[in-house]
C-alpha positions in Angstrom: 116.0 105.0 98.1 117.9 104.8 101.2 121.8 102.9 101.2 123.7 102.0 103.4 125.3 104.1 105.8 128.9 104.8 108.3 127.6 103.0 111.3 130.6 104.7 113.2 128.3 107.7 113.7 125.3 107.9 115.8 122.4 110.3 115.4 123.1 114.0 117.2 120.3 114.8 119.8 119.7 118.6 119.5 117.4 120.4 121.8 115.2 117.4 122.8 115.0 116.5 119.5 117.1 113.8 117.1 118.2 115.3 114.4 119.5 112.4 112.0 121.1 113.2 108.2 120.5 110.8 105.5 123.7 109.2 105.9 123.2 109.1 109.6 119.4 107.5 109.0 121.0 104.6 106.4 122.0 102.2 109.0 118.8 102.9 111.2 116.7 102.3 108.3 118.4 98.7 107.5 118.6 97.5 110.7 114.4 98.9 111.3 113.2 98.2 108.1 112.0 102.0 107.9 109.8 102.9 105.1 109.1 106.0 103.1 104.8 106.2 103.2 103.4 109.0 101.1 99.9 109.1 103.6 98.9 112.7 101.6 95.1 111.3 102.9 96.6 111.6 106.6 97.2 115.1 106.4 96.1 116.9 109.8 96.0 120.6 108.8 95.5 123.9 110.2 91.8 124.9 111.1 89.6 126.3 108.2 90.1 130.0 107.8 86.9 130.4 109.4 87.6 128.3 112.4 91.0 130.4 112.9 88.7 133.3 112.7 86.7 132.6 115.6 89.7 130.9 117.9 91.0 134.4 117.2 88.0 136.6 118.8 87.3 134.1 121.1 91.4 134.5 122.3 90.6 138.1 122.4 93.1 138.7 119.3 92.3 141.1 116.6 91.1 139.4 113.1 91.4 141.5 110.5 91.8 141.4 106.7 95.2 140.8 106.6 95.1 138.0 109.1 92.0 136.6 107.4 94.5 136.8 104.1 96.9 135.0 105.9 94.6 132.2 107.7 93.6 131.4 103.7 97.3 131.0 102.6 98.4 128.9 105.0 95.3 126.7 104.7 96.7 123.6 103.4 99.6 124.9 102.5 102.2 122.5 101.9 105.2 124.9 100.8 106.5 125.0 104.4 106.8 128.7 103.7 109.1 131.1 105.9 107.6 134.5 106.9 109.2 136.2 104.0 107.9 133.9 101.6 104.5 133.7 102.7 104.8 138.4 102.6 105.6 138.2 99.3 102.8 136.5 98.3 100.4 137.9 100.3 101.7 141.4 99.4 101.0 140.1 95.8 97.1 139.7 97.1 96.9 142.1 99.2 100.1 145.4 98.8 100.5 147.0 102.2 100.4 144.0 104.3 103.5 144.2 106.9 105.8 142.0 107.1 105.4 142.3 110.9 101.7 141.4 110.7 102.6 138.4 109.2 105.3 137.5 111.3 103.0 137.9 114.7 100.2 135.9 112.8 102.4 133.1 112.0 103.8 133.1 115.7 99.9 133.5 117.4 99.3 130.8 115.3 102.2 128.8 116.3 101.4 129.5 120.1 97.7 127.9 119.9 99.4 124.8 118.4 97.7 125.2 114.7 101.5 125.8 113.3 104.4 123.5 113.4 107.9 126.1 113.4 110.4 123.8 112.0 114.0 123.8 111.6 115.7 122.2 108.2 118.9 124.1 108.4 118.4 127.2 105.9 118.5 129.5 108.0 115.1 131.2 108.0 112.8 129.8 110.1 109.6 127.6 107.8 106.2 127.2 109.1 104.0 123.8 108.8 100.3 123.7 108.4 100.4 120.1 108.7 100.1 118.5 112.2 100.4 115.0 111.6 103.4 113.1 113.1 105.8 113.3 110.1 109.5 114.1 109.6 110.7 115.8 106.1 112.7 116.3 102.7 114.9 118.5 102.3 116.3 119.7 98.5 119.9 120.9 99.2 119.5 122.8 95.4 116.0 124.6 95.8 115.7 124.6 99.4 112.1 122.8 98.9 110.9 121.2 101.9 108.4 118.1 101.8 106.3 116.3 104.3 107.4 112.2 104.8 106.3 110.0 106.9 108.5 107.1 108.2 107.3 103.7 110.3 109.7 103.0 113.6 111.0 106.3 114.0 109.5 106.6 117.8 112.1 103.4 118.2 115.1 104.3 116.7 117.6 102.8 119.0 120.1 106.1 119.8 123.5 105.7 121.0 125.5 108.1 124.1 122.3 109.5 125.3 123.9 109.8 129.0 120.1 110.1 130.5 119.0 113.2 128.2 115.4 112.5 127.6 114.1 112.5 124.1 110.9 114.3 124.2 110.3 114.6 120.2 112.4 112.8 117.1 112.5 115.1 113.8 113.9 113.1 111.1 115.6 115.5 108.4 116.8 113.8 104.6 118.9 116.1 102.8 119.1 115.4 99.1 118.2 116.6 95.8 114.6 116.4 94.4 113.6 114.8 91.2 113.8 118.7 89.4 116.7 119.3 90.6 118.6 116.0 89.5 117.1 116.0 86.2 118.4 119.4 86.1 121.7 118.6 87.0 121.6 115.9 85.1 121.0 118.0 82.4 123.4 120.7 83.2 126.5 118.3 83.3 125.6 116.4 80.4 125.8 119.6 78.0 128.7 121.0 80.3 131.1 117.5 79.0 133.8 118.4 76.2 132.4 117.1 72.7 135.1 114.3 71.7 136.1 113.6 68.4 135.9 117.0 66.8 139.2 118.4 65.5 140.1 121.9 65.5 140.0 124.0 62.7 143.8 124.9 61.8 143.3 128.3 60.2 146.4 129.8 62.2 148.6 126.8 59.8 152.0 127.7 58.9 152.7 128.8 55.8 155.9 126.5 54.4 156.3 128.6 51.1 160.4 129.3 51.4 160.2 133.5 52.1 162.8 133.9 49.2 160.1 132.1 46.8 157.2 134.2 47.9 159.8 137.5 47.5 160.2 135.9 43.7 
């Protein structure tokens, strides 16, 4: 659920895109009356492995096994996986696959617009099978990456644009996911000092008088 928000800070435009955290999107999302949709049903995903396979030879680009590995795993694929992610488990199907043949098959893919290369701040680089408009969820804990859709985001009403021209608005939440709360959740409950439970004295002084003890 989204609260409410600092609205002393406007959205930061990034290269032709707006790139708005949660607390950032609070405001915007009181003031629009922005919803979350779950619209799984919408999905718009990459071509059938057998359709890549002919825009391929048709492109005059080499299909091979590998590549025809890769056009299965990224069918439907809602992980957003990075390149290194999506080797290790195609090496897993198929050992000997390069990690460079999978890094030019996600990029040829990207270039014929069947790919979405997205950006959520990790570092690596994640590809996106789906092409429907949608922004995403990010899990600061796991890293895991989700699709959202939000209504009103083409009409968000940005502040200090000074004439740049927003071509494209990517909408970024940063949170935790429901594992990763209940796990935390978890995690701090055992972690809290049990109260009420007194020490065992076995290191109490002995009172005995030494002389008596001696006697």
């Amino acid at each position: 659920m989204i609260g409410g928000g600092d609205r002393s800070h406007p959205p930061r435009v990034l290269g032709g895109a707006t790139d708005v955290s949660v607390r950032q999107f609070s405001h915007i999302a009181n003031l629009h009356s922005l919803r979350r949709k779950r619209k799984a049903s919408n999905f718009v995903f990459v071509k059938t492995p057998a359709e890549l396979t002919a825009m391929f030879r048709a492109s005059g680009l080499k299909v091979t096994p590998q590549r025809q590995l890769l056009f299965r795993l990224m069918h439907e694929n809602k992980s957003h996986p990075t390149a290194e992610s999506l080797f290790s488990v195609a090496s897993d199907h198929m050992p000997g696959i390069s990690l460079r043949t999978v890094y030019q098959t996600l990029t040829d893919l990207s270039s014929m617009g069947e790919l979405r290369l997205i950006d959520v701040g990790s570092g690596a680089a994640r590809f996106d099978p789906n092409l429907d408009d949608h922004h995403h969820l990010v899990c600061q804990s796991c890293g895991d990456v989700r699709d959202i859709y939000v209504s009103g985001s083409g009409q968000l009403d940005v502040n200090e644009l000074d004439g740049f021209a927003v071509d494209t608005t990517t909408i970024l939440f940063h949170g935790l996911c429901t594992p990763c709360r209940v796990t935390q959740k978890v995690s701090s409950t055992v972690a809290q000092p049990q109260v009420g439970i007194s020490k065992s004295n076995t290191s109490s002084k002995n009172t005995t008088n030494p002389k008596e003890r001696m006697s």
